[in-house]
mmCIF file of the N, C-alpha and C atoms, coordinates in Angstrom:
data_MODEL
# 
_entry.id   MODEL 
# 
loop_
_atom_site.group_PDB 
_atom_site.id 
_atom_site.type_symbol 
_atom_site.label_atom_id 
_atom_site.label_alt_id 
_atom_site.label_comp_id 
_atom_site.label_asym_id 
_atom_site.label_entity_id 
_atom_site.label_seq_id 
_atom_site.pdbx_PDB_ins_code 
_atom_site.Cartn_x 
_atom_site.Cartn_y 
_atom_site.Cartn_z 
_atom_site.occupancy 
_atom_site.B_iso_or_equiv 
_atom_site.pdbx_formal_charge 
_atom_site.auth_seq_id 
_atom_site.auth_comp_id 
_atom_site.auth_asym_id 
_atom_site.auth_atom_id 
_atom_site.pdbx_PDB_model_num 
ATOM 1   N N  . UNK A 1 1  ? -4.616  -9.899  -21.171 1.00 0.00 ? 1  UNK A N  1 
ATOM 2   C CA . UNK A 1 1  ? -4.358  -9.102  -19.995 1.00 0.00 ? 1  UNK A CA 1 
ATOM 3   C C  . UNK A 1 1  ? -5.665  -8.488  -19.527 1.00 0.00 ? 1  UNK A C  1 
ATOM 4   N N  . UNK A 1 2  ? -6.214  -8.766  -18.042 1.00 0.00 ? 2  UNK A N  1 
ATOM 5   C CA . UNK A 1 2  ? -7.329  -8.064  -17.351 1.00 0.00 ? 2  UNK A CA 1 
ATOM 6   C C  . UNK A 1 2  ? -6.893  -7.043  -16.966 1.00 0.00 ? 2  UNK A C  1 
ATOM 7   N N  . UNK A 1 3  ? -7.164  -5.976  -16.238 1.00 0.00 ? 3  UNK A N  1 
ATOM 8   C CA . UNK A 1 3  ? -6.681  -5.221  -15.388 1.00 0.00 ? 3  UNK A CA 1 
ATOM 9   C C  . UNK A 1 3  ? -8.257  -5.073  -14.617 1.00 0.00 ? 3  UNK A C  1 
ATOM 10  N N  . UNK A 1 4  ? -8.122  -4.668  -12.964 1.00 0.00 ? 4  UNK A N  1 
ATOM 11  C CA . UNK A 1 4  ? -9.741  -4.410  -12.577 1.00 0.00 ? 4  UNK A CA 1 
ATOM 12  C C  . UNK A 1 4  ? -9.069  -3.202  -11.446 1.00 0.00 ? 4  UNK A C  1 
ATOM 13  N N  . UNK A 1 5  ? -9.622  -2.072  -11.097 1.00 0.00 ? 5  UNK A N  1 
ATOM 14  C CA . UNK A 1 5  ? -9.486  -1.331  -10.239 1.00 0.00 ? 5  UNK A CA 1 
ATOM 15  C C  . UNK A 1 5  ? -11.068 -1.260  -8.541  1.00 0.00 ? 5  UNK A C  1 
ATOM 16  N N  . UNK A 1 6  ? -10.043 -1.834  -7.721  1.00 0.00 ? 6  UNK A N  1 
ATOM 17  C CA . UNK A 1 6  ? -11.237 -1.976  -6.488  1.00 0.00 ? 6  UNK A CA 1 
ATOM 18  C C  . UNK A 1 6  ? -10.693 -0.444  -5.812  1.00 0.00 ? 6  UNK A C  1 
ATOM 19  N N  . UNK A 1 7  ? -12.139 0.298   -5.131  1.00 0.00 ? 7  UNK A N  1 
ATOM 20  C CA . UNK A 1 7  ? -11.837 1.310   -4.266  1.00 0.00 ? 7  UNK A CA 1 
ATOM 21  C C  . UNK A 1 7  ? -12.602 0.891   -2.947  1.00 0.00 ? 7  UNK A C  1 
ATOM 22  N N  . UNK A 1 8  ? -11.138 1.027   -1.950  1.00 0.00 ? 8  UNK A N  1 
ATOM 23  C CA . UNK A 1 8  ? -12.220 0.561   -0.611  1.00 0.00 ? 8  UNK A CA 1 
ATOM 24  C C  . UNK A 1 8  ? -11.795 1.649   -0.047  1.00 0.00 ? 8  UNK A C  1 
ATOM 25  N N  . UNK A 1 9  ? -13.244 2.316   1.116   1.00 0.00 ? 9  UNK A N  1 
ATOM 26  C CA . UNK A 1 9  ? -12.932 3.156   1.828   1.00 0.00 ? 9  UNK A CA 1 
ATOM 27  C C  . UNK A 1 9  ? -13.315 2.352   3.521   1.00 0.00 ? 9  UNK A C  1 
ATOM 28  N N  . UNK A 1 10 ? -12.319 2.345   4.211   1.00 0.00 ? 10 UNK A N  1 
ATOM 29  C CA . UNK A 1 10 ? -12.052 2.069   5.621   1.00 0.00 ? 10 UNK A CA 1 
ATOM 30  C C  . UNK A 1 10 ? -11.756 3.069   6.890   1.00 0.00 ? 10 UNK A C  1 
ATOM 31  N N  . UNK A 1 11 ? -12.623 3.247   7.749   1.00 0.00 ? 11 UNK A N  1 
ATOM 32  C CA . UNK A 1 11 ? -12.652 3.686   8.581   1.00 0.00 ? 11 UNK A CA 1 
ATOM 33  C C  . UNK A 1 11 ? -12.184 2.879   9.940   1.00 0.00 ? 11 UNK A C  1 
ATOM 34  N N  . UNK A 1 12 ? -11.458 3.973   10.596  1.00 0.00 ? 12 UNK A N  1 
ATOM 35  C CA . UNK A 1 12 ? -11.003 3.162   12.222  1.00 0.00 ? 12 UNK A CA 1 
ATOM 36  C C  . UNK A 1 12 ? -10.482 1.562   11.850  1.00 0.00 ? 12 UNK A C  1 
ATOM 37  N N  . UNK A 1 13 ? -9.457  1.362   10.868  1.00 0.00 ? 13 UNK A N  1 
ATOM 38  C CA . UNK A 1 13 ? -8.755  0.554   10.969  1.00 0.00 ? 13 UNK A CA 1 
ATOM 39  C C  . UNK A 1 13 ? -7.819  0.418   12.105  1.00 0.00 ? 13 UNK A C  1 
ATOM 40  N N  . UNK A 1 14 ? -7.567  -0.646  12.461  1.00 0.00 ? 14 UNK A N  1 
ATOM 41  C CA . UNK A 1 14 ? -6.550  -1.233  13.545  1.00 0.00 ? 14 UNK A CA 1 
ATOM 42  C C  . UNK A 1 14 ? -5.454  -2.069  13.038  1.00 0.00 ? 14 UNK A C  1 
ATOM 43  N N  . UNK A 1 15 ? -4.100  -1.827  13.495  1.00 0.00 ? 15 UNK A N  1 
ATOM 44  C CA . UNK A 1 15 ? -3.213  -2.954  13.262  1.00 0.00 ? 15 UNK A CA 1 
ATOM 45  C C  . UNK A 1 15 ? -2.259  -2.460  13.883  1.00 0.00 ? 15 UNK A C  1 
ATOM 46  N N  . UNK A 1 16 ? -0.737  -3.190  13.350  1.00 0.00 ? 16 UNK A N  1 
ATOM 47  C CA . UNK A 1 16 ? 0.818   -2.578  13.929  1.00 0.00 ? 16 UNK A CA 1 
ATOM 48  C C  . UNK A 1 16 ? 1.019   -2.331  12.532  1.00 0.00 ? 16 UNK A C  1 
ATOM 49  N N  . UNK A 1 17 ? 2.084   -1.245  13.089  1.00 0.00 ? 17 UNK A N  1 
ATOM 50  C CA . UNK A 1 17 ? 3.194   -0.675  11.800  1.00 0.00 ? 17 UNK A CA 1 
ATOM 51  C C  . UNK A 1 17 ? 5.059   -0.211  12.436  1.00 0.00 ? 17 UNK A C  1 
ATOM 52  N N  . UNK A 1 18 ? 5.758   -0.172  11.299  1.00 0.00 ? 18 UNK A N  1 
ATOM 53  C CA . UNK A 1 18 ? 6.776   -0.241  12.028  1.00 0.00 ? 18 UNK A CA 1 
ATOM 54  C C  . UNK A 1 18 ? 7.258   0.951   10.770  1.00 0.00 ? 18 UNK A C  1 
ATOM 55  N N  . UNK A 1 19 ? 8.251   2.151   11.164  1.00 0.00 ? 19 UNK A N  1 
ATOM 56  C CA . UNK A 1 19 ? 8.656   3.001   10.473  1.00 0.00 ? 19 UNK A CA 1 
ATOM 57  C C  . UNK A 1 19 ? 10.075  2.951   10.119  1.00 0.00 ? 19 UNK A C  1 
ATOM 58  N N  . UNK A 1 20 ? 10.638  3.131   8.845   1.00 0.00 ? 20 UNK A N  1 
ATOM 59  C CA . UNK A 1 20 ? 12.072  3.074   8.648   1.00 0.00 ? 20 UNK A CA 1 
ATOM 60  C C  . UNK A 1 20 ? 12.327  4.612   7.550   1.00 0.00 ? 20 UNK A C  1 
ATOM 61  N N  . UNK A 1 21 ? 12.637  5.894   8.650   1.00 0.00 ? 21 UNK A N  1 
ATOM 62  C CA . UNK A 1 21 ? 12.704  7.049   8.050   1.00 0.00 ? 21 UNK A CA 1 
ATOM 63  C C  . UNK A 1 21 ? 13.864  7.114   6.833   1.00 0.00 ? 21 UNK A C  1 
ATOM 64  N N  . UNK A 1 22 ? 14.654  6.191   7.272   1.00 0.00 ? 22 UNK A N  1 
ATOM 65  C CA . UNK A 1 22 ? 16.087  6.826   6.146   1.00 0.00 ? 22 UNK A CA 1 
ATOM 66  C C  . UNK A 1 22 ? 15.722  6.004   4.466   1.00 0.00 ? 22 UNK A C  1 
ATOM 67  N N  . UNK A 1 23 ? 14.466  4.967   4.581   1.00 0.00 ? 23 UNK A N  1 
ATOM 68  C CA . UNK A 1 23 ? 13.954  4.717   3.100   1.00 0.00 ? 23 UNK A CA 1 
ATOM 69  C C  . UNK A 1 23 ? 12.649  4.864   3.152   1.00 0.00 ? 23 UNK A C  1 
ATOM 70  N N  . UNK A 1 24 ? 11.966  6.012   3.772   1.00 0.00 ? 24 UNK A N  1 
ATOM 71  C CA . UNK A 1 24 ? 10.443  6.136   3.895   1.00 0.00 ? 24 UNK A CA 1 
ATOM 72  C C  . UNK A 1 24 ? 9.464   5.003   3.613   1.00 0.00 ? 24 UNK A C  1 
ATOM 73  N N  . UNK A 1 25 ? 9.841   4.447   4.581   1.00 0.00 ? 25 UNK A N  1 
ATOM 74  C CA . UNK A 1 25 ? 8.782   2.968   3.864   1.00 0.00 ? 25 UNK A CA 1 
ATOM 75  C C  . UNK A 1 25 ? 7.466   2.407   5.335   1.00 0.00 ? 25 UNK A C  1 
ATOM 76  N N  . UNK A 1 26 ? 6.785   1.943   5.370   1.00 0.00 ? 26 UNK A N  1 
ATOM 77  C CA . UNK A 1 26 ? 5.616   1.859   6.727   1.00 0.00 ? 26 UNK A CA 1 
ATOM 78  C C  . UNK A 1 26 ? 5.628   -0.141  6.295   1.00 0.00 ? 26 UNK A C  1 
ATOM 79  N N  . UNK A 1 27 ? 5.982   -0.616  7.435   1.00 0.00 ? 27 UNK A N  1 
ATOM 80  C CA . UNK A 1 27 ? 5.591   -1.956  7.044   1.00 0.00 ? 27 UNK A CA 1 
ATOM 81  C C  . UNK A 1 27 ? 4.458   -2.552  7.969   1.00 0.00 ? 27 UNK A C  1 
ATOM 82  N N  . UNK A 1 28 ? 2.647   -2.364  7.125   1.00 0.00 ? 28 UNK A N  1 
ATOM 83  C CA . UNK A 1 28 ? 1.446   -2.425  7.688   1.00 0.00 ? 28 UNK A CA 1 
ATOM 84  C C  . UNK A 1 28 ? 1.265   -3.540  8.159   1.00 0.00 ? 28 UNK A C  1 
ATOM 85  N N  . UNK A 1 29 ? 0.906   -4.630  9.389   1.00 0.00 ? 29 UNK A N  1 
ATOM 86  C CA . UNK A 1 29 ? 1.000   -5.847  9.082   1.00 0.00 ? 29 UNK A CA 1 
ATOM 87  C C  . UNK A 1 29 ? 2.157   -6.422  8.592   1.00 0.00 ? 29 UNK A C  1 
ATOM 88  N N  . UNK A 1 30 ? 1.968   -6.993  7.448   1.00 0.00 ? 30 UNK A N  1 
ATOM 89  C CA . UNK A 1 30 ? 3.082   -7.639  6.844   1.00 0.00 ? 30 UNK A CA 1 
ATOM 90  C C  . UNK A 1 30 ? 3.161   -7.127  5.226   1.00 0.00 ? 30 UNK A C  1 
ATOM 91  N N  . UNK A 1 31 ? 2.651   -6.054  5.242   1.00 0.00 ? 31 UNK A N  1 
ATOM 92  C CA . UNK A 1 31 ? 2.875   -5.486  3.867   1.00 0.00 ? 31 UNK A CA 1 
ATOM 93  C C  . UNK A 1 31 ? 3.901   -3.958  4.074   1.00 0.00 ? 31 UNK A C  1 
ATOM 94  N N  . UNK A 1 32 ? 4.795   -4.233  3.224   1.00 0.00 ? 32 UNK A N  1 
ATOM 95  C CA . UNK A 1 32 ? 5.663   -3.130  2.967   1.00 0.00 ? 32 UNK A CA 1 
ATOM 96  C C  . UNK A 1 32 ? 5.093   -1.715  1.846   1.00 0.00 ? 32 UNK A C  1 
ATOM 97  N N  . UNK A 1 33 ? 4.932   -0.425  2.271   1.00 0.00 ? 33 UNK A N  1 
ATOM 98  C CA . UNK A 1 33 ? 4.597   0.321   1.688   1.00 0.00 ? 33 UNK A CA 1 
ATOM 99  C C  . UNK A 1 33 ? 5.804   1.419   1.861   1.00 0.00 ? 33 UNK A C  1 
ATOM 100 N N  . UNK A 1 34 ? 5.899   2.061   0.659   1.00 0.00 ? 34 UNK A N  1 
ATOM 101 C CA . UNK A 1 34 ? 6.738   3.271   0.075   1.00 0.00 ? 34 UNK A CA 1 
ATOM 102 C C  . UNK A 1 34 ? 5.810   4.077   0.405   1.00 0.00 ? 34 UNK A C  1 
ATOM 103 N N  . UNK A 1 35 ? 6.473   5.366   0.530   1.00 0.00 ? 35 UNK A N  1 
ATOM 104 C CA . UNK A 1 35 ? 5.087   6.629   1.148   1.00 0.00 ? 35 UNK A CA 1 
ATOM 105 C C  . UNK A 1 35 ? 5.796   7.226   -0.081  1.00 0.00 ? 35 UNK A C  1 
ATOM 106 N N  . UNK A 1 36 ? 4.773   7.941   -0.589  1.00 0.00 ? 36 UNK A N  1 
ATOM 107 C CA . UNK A 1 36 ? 5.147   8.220   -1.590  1.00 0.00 ? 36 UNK A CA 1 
ATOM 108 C C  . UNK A 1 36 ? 5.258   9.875   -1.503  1.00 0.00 ? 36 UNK A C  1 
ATOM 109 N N  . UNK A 1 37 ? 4.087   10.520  -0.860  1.00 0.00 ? 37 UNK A N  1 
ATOM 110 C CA . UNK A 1 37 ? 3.809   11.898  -0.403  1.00 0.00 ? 37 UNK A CA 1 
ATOM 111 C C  . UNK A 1 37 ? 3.393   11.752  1.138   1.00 0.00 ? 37 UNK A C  1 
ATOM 112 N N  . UNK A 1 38 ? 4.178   12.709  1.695   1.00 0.00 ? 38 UNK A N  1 
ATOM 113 C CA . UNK A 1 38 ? 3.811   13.274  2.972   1.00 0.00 ? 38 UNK A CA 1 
ATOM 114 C C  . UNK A 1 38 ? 4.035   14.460  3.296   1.00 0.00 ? 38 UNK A C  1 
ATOM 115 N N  . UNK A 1 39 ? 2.723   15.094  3.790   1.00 0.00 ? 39 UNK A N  1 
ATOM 116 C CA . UNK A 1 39 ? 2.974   16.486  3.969   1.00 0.00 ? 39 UNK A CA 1 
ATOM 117 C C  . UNK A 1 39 ? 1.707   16.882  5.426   1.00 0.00 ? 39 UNK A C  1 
ATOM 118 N N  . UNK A 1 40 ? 1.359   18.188  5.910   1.00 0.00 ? 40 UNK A N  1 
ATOM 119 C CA . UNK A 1 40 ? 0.847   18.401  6.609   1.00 0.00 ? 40 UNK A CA 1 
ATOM 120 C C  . UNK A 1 40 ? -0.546  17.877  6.417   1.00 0.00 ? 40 UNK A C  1 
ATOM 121 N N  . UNK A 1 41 ? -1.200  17.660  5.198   1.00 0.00 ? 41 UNK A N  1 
ATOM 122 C CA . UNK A 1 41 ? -2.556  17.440  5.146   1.00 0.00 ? 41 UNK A CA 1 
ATOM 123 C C  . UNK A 1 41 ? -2.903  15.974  4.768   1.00 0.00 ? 41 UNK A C  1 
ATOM 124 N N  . UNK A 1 42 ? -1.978  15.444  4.090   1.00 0.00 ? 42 UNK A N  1 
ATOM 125 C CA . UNK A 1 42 ? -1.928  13.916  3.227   1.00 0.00 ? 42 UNK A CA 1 
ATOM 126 C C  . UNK A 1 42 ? -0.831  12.930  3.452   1.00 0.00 ? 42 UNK A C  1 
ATOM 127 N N  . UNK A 1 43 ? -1.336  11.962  3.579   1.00 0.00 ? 43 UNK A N  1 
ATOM 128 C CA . UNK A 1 43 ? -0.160  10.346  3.448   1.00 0.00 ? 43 UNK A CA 1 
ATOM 129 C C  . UNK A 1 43 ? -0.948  9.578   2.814   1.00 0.00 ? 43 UNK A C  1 
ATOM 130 N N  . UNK A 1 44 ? 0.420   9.238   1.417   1.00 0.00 ? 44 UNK A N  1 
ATOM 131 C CA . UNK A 1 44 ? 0.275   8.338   0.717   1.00 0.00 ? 44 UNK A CA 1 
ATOM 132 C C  . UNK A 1 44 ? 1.156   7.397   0.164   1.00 0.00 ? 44 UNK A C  1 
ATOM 133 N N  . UNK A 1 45 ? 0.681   5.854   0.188   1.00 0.00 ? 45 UNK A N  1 
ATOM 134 C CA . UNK A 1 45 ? 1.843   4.985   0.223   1.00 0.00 ? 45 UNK A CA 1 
ATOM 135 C C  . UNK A 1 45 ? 0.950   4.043   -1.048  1.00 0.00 ? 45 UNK A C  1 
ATOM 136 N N  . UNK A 1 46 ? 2.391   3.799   -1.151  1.00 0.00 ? 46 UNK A N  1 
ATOM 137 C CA . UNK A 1 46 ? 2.114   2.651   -2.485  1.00 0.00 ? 46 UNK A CA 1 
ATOM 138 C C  . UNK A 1 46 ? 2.953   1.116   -2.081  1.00 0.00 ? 46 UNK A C  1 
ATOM 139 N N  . UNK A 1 47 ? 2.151   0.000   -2.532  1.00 0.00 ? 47 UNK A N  1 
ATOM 140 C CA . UNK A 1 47 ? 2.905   -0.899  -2.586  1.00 0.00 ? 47 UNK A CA 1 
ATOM 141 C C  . UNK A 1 47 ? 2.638   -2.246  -3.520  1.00 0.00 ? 47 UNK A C  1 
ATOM 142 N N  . UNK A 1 48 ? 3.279   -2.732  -4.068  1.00 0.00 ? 48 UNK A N  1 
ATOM 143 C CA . UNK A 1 48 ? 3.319   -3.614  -5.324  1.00 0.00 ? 48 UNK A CA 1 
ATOM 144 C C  . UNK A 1 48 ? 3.968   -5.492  -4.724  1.00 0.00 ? 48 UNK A C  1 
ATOM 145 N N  . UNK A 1 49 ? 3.169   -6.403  -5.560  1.00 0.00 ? 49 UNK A N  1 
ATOM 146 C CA . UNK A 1 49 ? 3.352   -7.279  -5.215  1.00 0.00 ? 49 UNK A CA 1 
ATOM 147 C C  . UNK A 1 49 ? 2.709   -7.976  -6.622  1.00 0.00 ? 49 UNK A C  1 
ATOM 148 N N  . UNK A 1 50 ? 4.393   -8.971  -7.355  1.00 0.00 ? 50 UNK A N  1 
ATOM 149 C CA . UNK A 1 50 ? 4.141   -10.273 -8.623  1.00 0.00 ? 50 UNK A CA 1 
ATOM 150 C C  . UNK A 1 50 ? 4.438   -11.165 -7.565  1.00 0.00 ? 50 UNK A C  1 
ATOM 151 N N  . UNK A 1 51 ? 3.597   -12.645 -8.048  1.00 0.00 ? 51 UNK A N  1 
ATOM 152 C CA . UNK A 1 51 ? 3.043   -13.391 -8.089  1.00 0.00 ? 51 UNK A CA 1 
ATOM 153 C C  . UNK A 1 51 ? 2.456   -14.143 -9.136  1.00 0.00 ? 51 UNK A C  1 
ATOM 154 N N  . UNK A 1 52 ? 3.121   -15.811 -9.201  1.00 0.00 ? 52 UNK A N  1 
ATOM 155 C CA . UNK A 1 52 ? 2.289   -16.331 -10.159 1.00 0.00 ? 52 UNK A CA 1 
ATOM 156 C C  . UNK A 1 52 ? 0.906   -17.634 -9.561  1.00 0.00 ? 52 UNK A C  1 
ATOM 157 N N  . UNK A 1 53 ? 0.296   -17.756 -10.024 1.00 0.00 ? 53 UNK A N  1 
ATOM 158 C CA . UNK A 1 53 ? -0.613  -18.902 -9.407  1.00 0.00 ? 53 UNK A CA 1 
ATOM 159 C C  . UNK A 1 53 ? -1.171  -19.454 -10.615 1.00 0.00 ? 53 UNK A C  1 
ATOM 160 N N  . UNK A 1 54 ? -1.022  -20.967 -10.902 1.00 0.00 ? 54 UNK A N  1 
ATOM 161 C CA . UNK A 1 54 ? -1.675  -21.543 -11.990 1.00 0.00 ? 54 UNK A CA 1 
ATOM 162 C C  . UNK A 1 54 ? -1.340  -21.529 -13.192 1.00 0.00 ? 54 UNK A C  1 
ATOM 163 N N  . UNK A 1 55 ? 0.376   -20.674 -13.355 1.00 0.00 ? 55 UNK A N  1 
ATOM 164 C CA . UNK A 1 55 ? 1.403   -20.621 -14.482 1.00 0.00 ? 55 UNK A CA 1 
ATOM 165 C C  . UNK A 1 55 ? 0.512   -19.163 -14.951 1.00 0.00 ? 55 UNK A C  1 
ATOM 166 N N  . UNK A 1 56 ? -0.238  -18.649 -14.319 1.00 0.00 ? 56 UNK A N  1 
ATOM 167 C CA . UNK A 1 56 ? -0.585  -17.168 -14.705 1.00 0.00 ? 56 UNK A CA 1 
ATOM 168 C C  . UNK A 1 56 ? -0.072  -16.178 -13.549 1.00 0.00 ? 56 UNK A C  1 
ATOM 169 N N  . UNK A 1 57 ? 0.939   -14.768 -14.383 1.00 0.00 ? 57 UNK A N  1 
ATOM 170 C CA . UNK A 1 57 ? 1.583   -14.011 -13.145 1.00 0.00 ? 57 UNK A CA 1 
ATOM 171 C C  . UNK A 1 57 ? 0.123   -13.056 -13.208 1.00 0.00 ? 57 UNK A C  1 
ATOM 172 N N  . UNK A 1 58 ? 0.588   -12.720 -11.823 1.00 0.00 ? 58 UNK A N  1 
ATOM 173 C CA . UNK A 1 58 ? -0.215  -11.865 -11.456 1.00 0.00 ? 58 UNK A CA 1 
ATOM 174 C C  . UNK A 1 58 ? 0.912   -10.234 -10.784 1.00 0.00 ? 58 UNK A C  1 
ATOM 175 N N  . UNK A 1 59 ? 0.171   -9.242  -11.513 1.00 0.00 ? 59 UNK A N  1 
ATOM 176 C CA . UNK A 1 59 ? 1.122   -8.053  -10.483 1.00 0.00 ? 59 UNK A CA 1 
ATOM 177 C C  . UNK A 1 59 ? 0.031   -6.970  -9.982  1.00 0.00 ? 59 UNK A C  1 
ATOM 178 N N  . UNK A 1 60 ? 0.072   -7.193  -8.624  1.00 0.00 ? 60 UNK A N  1 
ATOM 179 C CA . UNK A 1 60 ? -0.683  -6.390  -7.790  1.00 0.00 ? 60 UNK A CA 1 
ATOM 180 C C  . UNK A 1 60 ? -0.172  -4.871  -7.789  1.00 0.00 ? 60 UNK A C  1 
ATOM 181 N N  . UNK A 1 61 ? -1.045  -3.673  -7.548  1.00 0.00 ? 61 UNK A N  1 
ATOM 182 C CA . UNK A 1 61 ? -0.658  -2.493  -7.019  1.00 0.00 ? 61 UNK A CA 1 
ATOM 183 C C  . UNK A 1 61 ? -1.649  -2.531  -6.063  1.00 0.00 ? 61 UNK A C  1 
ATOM 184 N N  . UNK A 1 62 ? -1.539  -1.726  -4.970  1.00 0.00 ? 62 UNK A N  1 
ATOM 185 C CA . UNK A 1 62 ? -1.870  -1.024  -3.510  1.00 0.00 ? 62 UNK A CA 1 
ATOM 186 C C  . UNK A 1 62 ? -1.665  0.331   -3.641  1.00 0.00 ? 62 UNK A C  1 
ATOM 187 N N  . UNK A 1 63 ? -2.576  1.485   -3.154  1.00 0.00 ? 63 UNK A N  1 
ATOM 188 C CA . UNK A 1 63 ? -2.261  2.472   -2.973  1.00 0.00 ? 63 UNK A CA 1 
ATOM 189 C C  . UNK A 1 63 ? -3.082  2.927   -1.632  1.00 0.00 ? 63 UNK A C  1 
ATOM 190 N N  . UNK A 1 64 ? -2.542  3.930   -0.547  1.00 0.00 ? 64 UNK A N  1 
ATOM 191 C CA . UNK A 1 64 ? -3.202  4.042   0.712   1.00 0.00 ? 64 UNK A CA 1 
ATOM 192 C C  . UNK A 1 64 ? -3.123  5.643   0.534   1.00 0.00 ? 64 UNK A C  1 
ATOM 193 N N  . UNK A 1 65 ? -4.415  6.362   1.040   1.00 0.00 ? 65 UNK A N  1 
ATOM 194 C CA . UNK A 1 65 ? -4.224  7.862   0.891   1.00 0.00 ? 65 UNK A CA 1 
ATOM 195 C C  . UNK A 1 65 ? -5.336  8.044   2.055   1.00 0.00 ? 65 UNK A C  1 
ATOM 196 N N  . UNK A 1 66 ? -4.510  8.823   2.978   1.00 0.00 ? 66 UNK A N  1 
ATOM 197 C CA . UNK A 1 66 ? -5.249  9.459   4.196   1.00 0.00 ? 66 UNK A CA 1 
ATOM 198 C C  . UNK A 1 66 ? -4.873  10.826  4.098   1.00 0.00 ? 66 UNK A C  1 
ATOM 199 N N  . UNK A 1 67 ? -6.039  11.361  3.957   1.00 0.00 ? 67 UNK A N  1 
ATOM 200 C CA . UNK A 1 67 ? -6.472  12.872  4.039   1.00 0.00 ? 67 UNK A CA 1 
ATOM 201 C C  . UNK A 1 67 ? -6.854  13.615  5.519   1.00 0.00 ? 67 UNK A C  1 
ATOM 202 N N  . UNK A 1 68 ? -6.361  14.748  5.892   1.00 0.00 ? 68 UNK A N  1 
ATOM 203 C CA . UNK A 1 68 ? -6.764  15.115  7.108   1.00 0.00 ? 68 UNK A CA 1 
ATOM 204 C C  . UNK A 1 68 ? -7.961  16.050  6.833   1.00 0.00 ? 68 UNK A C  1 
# 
């Protein structure tokens, strides 16, 4: 088992998103994220994705945190 942690910081990103309040979820593009915290100063969403390629699984995490 590897595990590797990438940190990207992005500014003035662009895309679509679509909101579904009654399961707090943001679907970015084509990725589905859970918000995990939202409050006056912070949003943060998580989102997870298995996958196998080459008879090796793979399980992704995502995490998004915008600070005001």
């Amino acid at each position: 088992m590897s595990q590797s942690t990438v940190i990207v910081d992005i500014d003035n990103e662009i895309g679509t998103y679509a909101a579904n309040n009654s399961t707090m979820q943001l679907l970015l593009d084509e990725t589905l994220f859970d918000v995990t915290l939202f409050n006056a100063n912070e949003l943060r969403m998580s989102s997870s994705n298995a996958y196998s390629e080459d008879d090796i699984d793979y399980f992704e995490t995502s995490e998004i945190r915008m600070v005001r």
